[in-house]
C-alpha positions as CSV (number, residue, x, y, z in Angstrom):
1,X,-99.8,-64.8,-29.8
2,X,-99.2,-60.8,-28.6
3,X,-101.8,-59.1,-26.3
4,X,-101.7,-55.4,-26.1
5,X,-102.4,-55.2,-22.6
6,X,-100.1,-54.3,-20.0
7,X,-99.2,-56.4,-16.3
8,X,-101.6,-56.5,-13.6
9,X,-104.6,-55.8,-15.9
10,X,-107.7,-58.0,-15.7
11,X,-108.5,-57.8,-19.9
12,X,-107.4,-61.8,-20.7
13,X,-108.2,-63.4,-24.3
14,X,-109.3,-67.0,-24.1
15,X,-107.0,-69.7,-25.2
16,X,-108.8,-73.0,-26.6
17,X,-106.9,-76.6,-26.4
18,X,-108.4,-79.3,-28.4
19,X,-108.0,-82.7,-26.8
20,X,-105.6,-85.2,-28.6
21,X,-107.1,-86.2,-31.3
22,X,-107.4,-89.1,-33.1
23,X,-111.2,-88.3,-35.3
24,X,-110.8,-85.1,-36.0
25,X,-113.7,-85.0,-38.1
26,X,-115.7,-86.3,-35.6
27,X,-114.2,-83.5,-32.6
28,X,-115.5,-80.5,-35.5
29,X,-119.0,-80.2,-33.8
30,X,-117.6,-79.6,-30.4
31,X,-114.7,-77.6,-31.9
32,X,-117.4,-75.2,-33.4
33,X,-119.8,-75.2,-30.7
34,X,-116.8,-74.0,-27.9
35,X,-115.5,-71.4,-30.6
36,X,-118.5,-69.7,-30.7
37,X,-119.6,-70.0,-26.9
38,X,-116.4,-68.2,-26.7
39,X,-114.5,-67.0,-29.3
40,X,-110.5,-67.6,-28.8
41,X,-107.7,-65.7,-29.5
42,X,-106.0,-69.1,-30.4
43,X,-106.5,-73.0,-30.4
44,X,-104.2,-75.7,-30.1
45,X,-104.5,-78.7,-31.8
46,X,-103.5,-81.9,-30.2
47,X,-102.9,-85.0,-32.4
48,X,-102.0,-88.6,-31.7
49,X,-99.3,-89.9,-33.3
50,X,-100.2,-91.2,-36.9
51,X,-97.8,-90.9,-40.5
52,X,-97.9,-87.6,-41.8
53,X,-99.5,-87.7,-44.7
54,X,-102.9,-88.4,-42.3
55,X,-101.2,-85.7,-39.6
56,X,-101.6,-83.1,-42.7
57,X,-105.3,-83.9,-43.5
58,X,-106.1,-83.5,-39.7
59,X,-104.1,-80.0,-40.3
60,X,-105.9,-78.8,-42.8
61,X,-109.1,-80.2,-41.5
62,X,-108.7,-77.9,-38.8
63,X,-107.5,-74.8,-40.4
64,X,-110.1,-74.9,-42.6
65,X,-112.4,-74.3,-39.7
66,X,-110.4,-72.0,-37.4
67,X,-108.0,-69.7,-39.4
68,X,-110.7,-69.0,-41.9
69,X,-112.4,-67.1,-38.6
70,X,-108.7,-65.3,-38.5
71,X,-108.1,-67.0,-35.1
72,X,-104.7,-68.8,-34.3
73,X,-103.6,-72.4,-35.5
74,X,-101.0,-73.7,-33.2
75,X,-99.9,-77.0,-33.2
76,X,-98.4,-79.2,-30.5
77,X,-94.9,-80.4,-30.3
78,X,-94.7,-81.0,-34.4
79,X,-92.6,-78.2,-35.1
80,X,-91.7,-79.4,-39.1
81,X,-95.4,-80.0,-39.8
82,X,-96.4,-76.9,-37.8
83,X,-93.9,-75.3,-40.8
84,X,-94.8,-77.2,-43.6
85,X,-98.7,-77.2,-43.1
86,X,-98.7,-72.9,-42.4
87,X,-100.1,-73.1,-39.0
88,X,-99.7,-69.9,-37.1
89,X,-97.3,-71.4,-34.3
90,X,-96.1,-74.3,-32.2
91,X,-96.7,-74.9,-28.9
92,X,-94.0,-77.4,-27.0
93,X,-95.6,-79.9,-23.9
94,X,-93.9,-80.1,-21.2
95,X,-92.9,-83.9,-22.3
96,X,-91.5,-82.5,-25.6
97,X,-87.9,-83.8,-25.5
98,X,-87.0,-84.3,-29.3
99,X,-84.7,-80.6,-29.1
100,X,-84.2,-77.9,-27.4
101,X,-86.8,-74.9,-27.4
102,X,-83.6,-72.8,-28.7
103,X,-83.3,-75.1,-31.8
104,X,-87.0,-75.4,-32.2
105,X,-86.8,-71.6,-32.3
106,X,-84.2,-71.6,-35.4
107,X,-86.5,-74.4,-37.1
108,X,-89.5,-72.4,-37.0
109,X,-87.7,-69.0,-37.7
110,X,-89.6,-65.8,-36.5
111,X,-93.0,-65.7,-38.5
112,X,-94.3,-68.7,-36.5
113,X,-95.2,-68.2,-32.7
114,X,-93.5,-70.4,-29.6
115,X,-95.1,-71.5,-26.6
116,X,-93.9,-73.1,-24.1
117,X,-95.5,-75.3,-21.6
118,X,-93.8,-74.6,-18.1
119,X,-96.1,-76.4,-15.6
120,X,-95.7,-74.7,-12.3
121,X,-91.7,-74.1,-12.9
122,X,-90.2,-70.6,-12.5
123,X,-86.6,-71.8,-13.5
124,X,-88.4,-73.8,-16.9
125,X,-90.0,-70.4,-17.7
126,X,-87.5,-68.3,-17.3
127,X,-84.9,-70.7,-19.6
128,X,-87.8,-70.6,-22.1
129,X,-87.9,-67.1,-22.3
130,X,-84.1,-66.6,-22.8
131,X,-84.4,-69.5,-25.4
132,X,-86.8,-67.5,-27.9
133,X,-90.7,-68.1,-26.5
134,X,-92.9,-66.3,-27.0
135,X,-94.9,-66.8,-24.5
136,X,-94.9,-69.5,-21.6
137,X,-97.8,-71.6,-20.2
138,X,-98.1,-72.8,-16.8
139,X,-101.0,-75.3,-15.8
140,X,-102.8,-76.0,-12.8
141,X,-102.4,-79.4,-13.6
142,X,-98.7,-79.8,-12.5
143,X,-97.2,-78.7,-9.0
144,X,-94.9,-75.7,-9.1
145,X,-91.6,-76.3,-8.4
146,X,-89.6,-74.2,-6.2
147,X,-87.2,-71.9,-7.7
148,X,-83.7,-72.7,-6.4
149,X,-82.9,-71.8,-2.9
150,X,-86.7,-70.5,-2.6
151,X,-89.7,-71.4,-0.5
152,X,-92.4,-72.7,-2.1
153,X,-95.3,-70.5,-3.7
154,X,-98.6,-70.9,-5.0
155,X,-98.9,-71.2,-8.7
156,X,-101.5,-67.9,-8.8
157,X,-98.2,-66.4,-6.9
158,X,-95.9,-67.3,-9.7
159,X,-97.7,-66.1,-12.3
160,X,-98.1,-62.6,-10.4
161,X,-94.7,-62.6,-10.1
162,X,-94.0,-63.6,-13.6
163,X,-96.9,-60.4,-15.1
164,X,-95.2,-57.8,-13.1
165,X,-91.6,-58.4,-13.8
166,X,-91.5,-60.4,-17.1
167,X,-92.5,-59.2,-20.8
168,X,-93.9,-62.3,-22.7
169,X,-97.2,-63.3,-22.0
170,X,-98.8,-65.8,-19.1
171,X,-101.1,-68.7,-20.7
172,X,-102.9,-70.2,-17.5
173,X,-104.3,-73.4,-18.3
174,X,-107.0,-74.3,-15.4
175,X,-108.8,-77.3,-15.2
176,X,-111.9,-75.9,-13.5
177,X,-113.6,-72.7,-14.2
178,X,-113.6,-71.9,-10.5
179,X,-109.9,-70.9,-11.3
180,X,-110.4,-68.6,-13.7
181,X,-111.0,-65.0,-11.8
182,X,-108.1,-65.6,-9.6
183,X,-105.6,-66.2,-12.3
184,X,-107.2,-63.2,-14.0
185,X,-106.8,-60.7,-10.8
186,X,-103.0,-61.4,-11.0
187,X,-102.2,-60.6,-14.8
188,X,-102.2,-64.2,-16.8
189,X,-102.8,-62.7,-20.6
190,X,-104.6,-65.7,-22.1
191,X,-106.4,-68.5,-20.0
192,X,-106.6,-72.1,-21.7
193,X,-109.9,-74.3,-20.2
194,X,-108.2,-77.9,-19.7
195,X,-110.7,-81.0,-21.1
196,X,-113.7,-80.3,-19.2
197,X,-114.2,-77.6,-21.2
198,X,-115.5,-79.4,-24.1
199,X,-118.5,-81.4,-22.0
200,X,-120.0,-78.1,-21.2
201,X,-118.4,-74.6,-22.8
202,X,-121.4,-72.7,-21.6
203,X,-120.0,-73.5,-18.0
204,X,-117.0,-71.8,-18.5
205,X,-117.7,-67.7,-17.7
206,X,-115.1,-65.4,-19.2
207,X,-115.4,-61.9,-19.9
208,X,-112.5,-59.6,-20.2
């Protein structure tokens, strides 16, 4: 995912995550209703572990729904199927540990995006970005972790920090729509609703 938009500017593109999946035939009502409340830049699909073949239907399920609307397939942590099924990208969790986001980079090569899910870490993004993400998502959900030999700072701090000085773009993912509008003020480029977001999309305000 690219955004044209320059740090410290309040223009964001919304980021949808599905939850992990298990009936993905049965999520597509919910999937459509949230697209259209608000129409992402990207979605992430999230699917439990099953054999591949069924992994591919669940694929293709999906991509038949959101890439025909020219919107952004990435797929979560399954790199080789990620390849093999055309998504647009993969997106790595913060519990992905089966390689390194360098060789996950060389697997994918450079058509498909990289994300990178940081948590609160400044140190975790900044290895990211050296390693070949494209961009790096922090999350609300996870307490930052204090660069080395640095006092602690807020996670709307860090991501400031990271618009301003760094180049790739700042995924926010925010588990209550109170947190939007900060995280906007400070630069994040694409905000990612957590769960709650699929109870009630119309909750969720964005504009930008």
């Amino acid at each position: 995912m690219t955004t044209g938009q320059g740090a410290g500017m309040t223009a964001y593109d919304v980021y949808l995550a599905t939850p992990v999946l298990r009936d993905v035939e049965a999520f597509l009502p919910d999937l459509a209703r949230g697209m259209q409340q608000h129409t992402p830049a990207a979605v992430l699909l999230r699917l439990a572990d099953a054999p591949d073949a069924e992994l591919i239907k669940h694929i293709q399920t999906v991509q038949s729904v959101v890439q025909a609307q020219d919107i952004a397939l990435m797929l979560e942590d399954r790199p080789a199927l990620a390849t093999r099924t055309g998504c647009d990208g993969v997106h790595l969790s913060t519990g992905f540990a089966e390689a390194s986001v360098k060789d996950v980079r060389k697997q994918i090569g450079d058509d498909l995006q990289l994300g990178v899910s940081v948590g609160g870490s400044r140190d975790a993004a900044m290895r990211a970005g050296e390693a070949g993400a494209d961009y790096i998502s922090f999350s609300t959900a996870i307490p930052v972790v204090p660069a080395e030999g640095e006092a602690p700072e807020s996670l709307t701090d860090l991501v400031r920090w990271w618009c301003l000085v760094m180049e790739l773009p700042a995924v926010v993912e925010v588990e209550d729509p109170a947190q939007v509008a900060p995280f906007v003020q400070v630069g994040a480029d694409f905000i990612l609703p957590g769960a709650a977001f699929w109870e009630n999309p119309s909750l969720w305000a964005f504009s930008g």
